[in-house]
Rosetta silent file (secondary structure, phi, psi, omega in degrees, C-alpha in Angstrom):
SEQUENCE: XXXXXXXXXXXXXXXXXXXXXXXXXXXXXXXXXXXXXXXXXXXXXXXXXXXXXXXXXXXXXXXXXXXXXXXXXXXXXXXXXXXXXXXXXXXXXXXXXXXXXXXXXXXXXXXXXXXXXXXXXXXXXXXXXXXXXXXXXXXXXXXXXXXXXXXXXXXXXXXXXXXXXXXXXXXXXXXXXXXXXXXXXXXXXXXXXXXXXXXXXXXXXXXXXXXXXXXXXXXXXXXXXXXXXXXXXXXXXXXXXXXXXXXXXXXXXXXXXX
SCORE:     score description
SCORE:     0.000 S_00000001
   1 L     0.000  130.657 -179.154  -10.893  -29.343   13.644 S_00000001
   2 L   -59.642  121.611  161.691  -14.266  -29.838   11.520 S_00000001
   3 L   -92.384   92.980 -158.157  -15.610  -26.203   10.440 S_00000001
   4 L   -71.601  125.191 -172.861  -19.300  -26.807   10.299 S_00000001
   5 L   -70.385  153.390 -172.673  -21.236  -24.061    7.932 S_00000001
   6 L  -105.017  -18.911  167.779  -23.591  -21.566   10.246 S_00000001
   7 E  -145.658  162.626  179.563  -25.769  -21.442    7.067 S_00000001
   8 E  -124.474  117.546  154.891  -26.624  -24.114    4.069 S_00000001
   9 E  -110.639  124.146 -172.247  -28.642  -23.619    0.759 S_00000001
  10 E  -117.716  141.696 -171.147  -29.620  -26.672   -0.696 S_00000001
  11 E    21.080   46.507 -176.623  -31.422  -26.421   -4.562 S_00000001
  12 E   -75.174  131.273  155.866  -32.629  -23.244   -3.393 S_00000001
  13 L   -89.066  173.819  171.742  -35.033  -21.294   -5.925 S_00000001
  14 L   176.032  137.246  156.660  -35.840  -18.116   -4.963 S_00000001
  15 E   176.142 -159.734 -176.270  -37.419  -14.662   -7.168 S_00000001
  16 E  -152.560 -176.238 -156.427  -40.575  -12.635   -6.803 S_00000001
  17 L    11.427   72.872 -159.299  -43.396  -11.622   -8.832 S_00000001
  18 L    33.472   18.310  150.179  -43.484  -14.524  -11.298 S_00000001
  19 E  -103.368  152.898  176.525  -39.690  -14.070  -11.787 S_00000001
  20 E  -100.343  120.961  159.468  -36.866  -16.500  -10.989 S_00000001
  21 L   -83.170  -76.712 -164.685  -33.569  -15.005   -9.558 S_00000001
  22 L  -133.306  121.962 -167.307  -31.983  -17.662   -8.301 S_00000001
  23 L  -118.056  131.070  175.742  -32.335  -21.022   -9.236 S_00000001
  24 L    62.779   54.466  171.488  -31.005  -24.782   -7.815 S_00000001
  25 E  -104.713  127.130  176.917  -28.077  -23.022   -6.033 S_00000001
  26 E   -71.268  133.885  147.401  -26.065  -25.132   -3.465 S_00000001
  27 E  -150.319  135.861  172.604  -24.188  -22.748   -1.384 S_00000001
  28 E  -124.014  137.957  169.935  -22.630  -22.908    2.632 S_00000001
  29 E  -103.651  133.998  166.099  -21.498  -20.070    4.352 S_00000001
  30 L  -125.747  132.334 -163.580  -18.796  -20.768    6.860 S_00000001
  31 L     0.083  154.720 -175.161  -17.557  -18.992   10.058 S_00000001
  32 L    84.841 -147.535 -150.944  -15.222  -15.757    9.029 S_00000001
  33 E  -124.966   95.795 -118.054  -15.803  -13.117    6.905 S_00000001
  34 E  -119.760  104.789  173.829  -17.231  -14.455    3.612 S_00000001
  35 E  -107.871  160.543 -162.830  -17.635  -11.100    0.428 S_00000001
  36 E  -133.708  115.891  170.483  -19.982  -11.348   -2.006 S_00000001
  37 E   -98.260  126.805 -171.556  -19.188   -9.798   -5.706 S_00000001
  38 L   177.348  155.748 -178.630  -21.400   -9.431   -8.568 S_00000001
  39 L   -71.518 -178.769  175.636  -23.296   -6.898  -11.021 S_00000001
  40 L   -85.574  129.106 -167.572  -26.341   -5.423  -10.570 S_00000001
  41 L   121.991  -18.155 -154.354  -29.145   -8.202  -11.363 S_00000001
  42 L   -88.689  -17.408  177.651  -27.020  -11.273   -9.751 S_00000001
  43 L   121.473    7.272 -179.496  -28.948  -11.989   -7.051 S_00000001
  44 L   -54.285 -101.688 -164.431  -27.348  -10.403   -3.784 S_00000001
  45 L   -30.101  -33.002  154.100  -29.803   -8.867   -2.514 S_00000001
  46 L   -85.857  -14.338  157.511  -32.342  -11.895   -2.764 S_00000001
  47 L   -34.546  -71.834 -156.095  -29.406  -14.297   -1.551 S_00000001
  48 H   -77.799   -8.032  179.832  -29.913  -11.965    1.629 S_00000001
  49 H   -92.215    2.844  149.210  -33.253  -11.421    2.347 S_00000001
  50 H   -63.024  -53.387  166.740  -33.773  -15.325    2.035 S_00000001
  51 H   -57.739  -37.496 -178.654  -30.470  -15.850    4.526 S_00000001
  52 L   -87.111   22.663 -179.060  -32.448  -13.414    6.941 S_00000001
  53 L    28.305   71.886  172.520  -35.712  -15.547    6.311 S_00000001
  54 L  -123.980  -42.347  175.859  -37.617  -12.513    5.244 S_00000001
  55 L  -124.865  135.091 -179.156  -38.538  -14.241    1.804 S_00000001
  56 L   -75.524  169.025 -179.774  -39.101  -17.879    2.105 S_00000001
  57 L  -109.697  168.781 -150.365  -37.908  -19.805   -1.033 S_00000001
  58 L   -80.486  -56.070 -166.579  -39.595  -20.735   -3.699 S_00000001
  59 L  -149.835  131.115  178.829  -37.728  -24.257   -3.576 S_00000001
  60 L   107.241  166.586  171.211  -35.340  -25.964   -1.909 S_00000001
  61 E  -104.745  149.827  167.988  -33.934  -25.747    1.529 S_00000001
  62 E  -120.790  136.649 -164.250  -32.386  -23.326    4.039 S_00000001
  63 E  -137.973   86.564  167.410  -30.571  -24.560    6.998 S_00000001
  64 E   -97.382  130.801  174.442  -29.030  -21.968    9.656 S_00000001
  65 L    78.134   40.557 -168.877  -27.216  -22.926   12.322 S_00000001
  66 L    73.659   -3.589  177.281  -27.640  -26.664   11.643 S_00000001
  67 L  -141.404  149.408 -171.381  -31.292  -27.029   11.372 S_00000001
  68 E   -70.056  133.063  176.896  -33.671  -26.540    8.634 S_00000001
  69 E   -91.648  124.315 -157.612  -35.939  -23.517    8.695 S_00000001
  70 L  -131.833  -52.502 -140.274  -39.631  -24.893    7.172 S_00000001
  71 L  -132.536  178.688  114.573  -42.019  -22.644    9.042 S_00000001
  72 L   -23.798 -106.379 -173.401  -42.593  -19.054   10.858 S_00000001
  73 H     5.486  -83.958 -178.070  -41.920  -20.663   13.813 S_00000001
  74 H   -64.894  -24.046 -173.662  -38.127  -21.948   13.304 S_00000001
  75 H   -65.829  -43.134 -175.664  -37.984  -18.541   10.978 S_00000001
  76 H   -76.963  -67.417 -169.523  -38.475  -16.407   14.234 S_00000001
  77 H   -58.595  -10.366  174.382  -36.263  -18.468   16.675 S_00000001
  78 L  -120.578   27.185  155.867  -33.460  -18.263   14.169 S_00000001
  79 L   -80.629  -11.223 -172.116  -33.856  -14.643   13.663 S_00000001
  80 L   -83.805   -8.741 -177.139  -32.627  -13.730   17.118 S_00000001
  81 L   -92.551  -22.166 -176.388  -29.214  -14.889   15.847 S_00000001
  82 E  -122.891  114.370 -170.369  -29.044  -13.131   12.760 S_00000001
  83 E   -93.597   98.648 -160.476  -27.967   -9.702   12.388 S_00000001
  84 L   -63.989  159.398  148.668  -29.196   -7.767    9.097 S_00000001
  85 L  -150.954   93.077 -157.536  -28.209   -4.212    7.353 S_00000001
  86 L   -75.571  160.672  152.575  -30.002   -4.261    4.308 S_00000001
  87 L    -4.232  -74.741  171.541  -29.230   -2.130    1.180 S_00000001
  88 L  -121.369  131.268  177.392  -31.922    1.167    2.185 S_00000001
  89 L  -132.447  161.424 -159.148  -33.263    0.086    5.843 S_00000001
  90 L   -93.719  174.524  158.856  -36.132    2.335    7.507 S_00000001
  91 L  -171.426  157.223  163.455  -35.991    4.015   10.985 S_00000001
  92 L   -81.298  129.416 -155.163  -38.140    6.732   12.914 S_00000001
  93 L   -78.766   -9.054 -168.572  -36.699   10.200   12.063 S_00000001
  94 L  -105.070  -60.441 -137.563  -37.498   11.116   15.794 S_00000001
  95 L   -62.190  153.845  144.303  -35.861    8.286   17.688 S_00000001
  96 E   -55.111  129.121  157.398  -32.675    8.955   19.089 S_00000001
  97 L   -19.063  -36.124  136.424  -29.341    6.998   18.156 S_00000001
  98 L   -37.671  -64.875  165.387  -29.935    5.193   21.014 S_00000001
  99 H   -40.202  -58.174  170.705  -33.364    4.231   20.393 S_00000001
 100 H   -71.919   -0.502  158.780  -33.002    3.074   17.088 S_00000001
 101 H   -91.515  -13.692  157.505  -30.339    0.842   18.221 S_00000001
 102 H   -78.766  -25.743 -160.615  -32.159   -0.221   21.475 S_00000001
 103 H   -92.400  -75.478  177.106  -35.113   -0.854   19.534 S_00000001
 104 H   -19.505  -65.144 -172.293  -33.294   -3.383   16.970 S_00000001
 105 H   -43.325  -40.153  163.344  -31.751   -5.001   19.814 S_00000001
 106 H   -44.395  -71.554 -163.112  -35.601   -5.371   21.259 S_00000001
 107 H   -56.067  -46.470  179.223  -36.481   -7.139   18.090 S_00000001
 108 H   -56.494  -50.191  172.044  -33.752   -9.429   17.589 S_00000001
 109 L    93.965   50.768  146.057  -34.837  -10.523   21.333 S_00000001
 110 L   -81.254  115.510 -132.466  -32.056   -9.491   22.892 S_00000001
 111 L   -49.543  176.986 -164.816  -32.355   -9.823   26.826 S_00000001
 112 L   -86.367  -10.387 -179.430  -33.453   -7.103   28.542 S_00000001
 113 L  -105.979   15.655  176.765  -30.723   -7.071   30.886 S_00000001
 114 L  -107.719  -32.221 -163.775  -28.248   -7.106   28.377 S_00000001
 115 H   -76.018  -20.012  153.597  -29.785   -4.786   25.598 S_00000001
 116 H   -54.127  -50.925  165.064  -28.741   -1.602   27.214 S_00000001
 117 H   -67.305  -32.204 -172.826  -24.830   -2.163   27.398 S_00000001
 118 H   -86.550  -30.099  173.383  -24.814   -4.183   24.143 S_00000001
 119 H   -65.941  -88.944  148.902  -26.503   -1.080   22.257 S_00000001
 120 H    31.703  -80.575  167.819  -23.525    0.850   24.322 S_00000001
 121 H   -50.795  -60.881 -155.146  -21.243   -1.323   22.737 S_00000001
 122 H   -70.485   -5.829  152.297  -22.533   -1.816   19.235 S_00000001
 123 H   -51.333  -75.627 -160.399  -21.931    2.821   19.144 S_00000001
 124 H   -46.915  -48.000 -156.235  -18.978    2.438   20.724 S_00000001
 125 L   -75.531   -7.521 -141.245  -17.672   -0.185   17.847 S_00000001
 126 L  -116.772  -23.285 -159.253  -19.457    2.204   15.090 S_00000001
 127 L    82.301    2.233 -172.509  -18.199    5.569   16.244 S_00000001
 128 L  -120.388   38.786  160.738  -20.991    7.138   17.183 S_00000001
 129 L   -72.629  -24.729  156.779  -20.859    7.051   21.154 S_00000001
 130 L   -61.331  -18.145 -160.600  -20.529   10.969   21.356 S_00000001
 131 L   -90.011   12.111 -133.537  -23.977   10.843   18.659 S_00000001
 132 L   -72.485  -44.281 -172.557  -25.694    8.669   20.662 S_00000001
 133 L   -57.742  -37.392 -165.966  -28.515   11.420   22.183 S_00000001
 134 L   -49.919  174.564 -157.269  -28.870   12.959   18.365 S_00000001
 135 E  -112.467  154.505  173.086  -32.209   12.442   16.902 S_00000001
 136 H   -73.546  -36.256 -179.276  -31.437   10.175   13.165 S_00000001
 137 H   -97.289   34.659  164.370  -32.573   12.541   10.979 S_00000001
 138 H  -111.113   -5.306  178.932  -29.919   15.158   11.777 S_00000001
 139 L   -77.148  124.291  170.006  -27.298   12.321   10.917 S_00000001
 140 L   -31.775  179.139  163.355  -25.194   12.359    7.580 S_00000001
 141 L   -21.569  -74.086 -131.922  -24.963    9.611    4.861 S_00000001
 142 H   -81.156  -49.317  168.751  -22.151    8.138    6.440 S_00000001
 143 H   -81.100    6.053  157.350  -23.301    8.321    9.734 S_00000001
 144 H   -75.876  -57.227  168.024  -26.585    6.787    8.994 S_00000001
 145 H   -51.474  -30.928 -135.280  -25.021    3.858    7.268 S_00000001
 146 H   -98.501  -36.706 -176.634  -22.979    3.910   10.316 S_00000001
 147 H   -90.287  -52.813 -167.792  -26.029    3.533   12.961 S_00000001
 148 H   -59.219  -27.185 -137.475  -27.579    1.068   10.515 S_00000001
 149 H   -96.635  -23.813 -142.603  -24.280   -1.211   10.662 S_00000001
 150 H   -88.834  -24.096 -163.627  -24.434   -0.532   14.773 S_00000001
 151 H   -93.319  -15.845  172.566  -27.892   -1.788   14.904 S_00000001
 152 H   -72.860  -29.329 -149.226  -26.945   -5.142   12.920 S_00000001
 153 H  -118.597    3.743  156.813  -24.120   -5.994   14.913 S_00000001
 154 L   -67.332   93.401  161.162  -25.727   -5.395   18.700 S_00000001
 155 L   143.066    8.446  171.146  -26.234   -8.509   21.052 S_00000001
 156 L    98.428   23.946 -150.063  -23.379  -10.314   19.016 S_00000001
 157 L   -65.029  159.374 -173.568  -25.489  -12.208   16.284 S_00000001
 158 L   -71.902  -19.903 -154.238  -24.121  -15.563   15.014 S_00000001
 159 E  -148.953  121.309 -175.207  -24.483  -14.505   11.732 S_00000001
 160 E  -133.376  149.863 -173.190  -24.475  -10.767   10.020 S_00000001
 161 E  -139.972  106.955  148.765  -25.602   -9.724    6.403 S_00000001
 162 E  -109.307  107.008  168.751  -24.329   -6.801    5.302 S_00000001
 163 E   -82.300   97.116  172.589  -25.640   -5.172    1.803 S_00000001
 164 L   103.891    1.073 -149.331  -23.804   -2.891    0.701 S_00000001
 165 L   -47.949  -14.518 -168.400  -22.242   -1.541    4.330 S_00000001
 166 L   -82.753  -37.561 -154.226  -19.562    0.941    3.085 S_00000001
 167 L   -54.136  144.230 -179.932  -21.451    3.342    0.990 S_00000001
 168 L   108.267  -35.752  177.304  -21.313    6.606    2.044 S_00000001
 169 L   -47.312  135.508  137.093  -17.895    6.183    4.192 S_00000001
 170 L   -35.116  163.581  169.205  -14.844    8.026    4.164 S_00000001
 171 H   -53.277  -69.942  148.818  -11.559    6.069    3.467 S_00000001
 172 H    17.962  -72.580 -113.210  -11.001    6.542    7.426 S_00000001
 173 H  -109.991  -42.293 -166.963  -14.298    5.220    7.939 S_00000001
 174 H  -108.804  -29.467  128.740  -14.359    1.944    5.840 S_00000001
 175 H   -11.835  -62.029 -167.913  -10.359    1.251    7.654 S_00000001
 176 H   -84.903  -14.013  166.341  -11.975    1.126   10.688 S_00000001
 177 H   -62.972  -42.854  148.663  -14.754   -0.640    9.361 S_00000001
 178 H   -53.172  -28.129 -173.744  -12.728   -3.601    8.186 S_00000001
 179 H   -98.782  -14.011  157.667  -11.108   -4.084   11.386 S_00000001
 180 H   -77.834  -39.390 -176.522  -14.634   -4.276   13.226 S_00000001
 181 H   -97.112   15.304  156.719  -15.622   -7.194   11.222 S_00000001
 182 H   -70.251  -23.735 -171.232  -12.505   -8.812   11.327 S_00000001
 183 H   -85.557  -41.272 -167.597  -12.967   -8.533   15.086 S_00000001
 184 H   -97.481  -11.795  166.412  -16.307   -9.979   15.135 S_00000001
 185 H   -82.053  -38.084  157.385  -15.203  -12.716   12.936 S_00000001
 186 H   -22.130  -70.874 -154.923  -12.190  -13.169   15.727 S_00000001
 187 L   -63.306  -16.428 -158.600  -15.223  -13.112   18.112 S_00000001
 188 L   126.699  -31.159 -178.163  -17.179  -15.963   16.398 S_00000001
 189 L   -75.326  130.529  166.691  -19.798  -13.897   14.160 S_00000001
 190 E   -77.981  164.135  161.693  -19.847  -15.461   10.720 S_00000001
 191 E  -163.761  129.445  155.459  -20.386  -12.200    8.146 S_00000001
 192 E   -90.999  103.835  172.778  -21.468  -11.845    4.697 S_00000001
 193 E   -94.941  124.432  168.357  -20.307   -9.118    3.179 S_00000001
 194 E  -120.355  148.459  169.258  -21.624   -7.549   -0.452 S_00000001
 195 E  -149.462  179.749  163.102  -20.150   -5.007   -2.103 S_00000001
 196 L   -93.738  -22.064 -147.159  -19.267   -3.156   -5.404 S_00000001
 197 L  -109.615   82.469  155.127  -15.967   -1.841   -3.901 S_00000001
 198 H    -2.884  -55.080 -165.312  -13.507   -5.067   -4.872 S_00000001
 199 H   -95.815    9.167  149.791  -10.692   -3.542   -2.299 S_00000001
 200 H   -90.049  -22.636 -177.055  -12.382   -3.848    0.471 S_00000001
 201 H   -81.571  -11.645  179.709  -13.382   -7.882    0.384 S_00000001
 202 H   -68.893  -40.551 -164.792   -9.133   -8.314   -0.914 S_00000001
 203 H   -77.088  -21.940 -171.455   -8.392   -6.542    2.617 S_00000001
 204 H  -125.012  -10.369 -171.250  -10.924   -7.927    5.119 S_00000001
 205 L   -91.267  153.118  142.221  -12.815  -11.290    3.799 S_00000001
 206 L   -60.986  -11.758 -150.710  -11.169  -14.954    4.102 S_00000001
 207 E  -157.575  158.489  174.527  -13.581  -16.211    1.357 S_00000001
 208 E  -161.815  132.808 -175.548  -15.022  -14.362   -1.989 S_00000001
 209 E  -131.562  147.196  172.886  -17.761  -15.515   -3.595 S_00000001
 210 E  -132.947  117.774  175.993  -19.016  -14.219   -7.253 S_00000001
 211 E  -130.928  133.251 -167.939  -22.061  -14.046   -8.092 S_00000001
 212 E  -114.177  156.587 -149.435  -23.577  -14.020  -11.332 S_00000001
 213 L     3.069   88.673  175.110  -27.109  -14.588  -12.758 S_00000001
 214 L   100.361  -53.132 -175.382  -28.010  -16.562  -10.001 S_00000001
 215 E  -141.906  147.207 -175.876  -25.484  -19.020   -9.573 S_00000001
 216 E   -64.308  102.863 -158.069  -22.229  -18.996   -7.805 S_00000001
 217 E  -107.788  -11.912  166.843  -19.160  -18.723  -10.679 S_00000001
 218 E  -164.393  162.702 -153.010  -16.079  -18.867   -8.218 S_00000001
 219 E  -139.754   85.754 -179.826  -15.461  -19.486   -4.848 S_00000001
 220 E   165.714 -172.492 -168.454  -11.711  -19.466   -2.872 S_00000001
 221 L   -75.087  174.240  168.473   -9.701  -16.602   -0.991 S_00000001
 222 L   -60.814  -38.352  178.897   -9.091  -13.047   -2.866 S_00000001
 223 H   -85.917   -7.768  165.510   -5.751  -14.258   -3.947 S_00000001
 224 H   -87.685   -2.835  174.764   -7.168  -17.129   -6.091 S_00000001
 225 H   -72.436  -48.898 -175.255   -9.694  -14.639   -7.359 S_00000001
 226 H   -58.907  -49.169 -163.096   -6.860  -12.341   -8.450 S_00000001
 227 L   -84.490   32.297  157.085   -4.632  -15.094   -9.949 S_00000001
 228 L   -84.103    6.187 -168.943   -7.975  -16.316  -12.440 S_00000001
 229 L   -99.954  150.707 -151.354   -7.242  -13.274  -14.170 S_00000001
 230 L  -101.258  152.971 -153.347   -6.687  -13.239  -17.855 S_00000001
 231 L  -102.019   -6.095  157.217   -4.236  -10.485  -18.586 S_00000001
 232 L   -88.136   41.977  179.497   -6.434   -9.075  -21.175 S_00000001
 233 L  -108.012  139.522  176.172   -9.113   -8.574  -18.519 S_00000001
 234 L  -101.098  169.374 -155.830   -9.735   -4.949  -17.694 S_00000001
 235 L   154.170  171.080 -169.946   -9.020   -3.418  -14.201 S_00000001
 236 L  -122.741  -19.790  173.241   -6.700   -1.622  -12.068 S_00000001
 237 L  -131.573 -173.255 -176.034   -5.671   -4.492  -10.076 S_00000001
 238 H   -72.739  -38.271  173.895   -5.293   -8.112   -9.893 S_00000001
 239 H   -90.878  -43.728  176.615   -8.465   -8.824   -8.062 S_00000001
 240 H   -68.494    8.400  159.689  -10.474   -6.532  -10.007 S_00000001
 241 H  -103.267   -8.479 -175.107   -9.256   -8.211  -13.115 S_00000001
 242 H   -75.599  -98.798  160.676   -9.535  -11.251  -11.516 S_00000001
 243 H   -11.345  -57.135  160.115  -13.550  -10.313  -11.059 S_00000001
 244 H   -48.444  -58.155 -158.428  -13.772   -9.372  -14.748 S_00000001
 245 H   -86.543  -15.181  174.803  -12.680  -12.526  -16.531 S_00000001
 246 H   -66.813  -16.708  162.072  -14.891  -14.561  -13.694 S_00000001
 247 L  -114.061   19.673  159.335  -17.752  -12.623  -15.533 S_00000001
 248 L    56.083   53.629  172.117  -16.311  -12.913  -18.531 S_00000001
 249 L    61.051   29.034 -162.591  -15.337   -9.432  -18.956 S_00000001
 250 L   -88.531  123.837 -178.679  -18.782   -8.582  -18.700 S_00000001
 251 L   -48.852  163.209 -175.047  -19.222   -4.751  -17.442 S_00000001
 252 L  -113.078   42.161  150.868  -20.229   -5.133  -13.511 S_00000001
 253 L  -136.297   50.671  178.940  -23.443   -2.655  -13.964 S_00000001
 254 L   -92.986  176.113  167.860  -25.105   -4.761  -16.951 S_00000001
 255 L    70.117  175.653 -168.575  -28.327   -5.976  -15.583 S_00000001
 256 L  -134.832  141.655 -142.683  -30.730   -4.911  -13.449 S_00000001
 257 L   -76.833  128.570  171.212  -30.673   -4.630   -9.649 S_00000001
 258 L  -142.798    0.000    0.000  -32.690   -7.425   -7.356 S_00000001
């Protein structure tokens, strides 16, 4: 069976204020759970706000779900499909748990006769169906990250971007968190996952991508990440040394965060 990619970058350009981040990069993401490794400076974070068509690129094409995004227009209709949890994401300190997860679900333009049970769900999958009444700004770190991941993954989206999704977790907490997006990759949802923390993309991704200034320096499962490593590479494991010699032993907080 053909596995078709749910998103395409073709010579994509991409930076902001008269800088270039990322330049002529080919990349397809394809269905399962896809992690994305890299210092601070490489180019995550504008990778994802381009895949959520929040900054159009500079050059080049983006293609989700088989068809090219060009305008506002196709930019909207193929937003209802894609669920985000950005790095720092905003909410009203008054709304309820509830709210702010009914209200995402609103935006995304999930139906109305759906968006009550699928916020429901997306708690339930998150842990926070006892919090659900609390107001947000009585919630912890962890359970803030925790609402934010509930509000990406409510109505089912084809395609979730998570930056960053763990911080703030307990061990506990990031356990059960791998086995919800293994579940939603089960279910259908492609998901791009970035992180810093190496032992979660060996335990839950199919795919690992590293990326450094820009451009994409390996590619394959976690155990071909692990066996590139040079045994003078530093690390505590095999994939984190693996990750080191793919950046060519280059510390992973040189550079500076985009």
């Amino acid at each position: 069976m053909t596995t078709y990619p749910v998103a395409r970058l073709t010579a994509l350009t991409q930076g902001y204020s008269g800088r270039t981040i990322i330049e002529n990069l080919d990349l397809s993401i394809l269905p399962g759970v896809t992690g994305l490794l890299g210092p601070n400076g490489a180019g995550k974070t504008t990778l994802f706000r381009t895949l959520a068509t929040i900054a159009p690129p500079q050059s080049g094409q983006v293609e989700l779900f088989g068809s090219p995004v060009t305008n506002e227009r196709q930019a909207r209709h193929v937003r209802r499909r894609i669920g985000y949890l950005p790095q720092d994401f905003g909410y009203y300190p008054a709304f309820s748990v509830t709210d702010f997860v009914r209200y995402c679900a609103w935006l995304r333009e999930v139906p109305s006769n759906k968006a009550d049970s699928a916020t429901k769900e997306a708690l339930a999958a998150v842990g926070l169906a006892d919090r659900a009444r609390d107001r947000m700004k009585s919630l912890s770190g962890g359970m803030l990250r925790r609402a934010g991941i509930a509000a990406a993954i409510v109505g089912s989206p084809s395609l979730l971007l998570l930056d960053e999704p763990t911080v703030g977790l307990d061990p506990a907490q990031r356990l059960d968190f791998r086995e919800l997006i293994r579940s939603l990759a089960h279910a259908g949802t492609a998901v791009l996952l970035s992180t810093h923390l190496v032992e979660d993309v060996g335990a839950a991704c199919d795919t690992v991508l590293v990326l450094s200034d820009g451009q994409v320096r390996h590619s394959g499962t976690p155990h071909q990440l692990a066996e590139s490593a040079t045994p003078e590479a530093p690390g505590d494991s095999p994939l984190e040394r693996g990750y080191m010699t793919v950046l060519g032993n280059r510390r992973p907080d040189e550079g500076a965060a985009c």
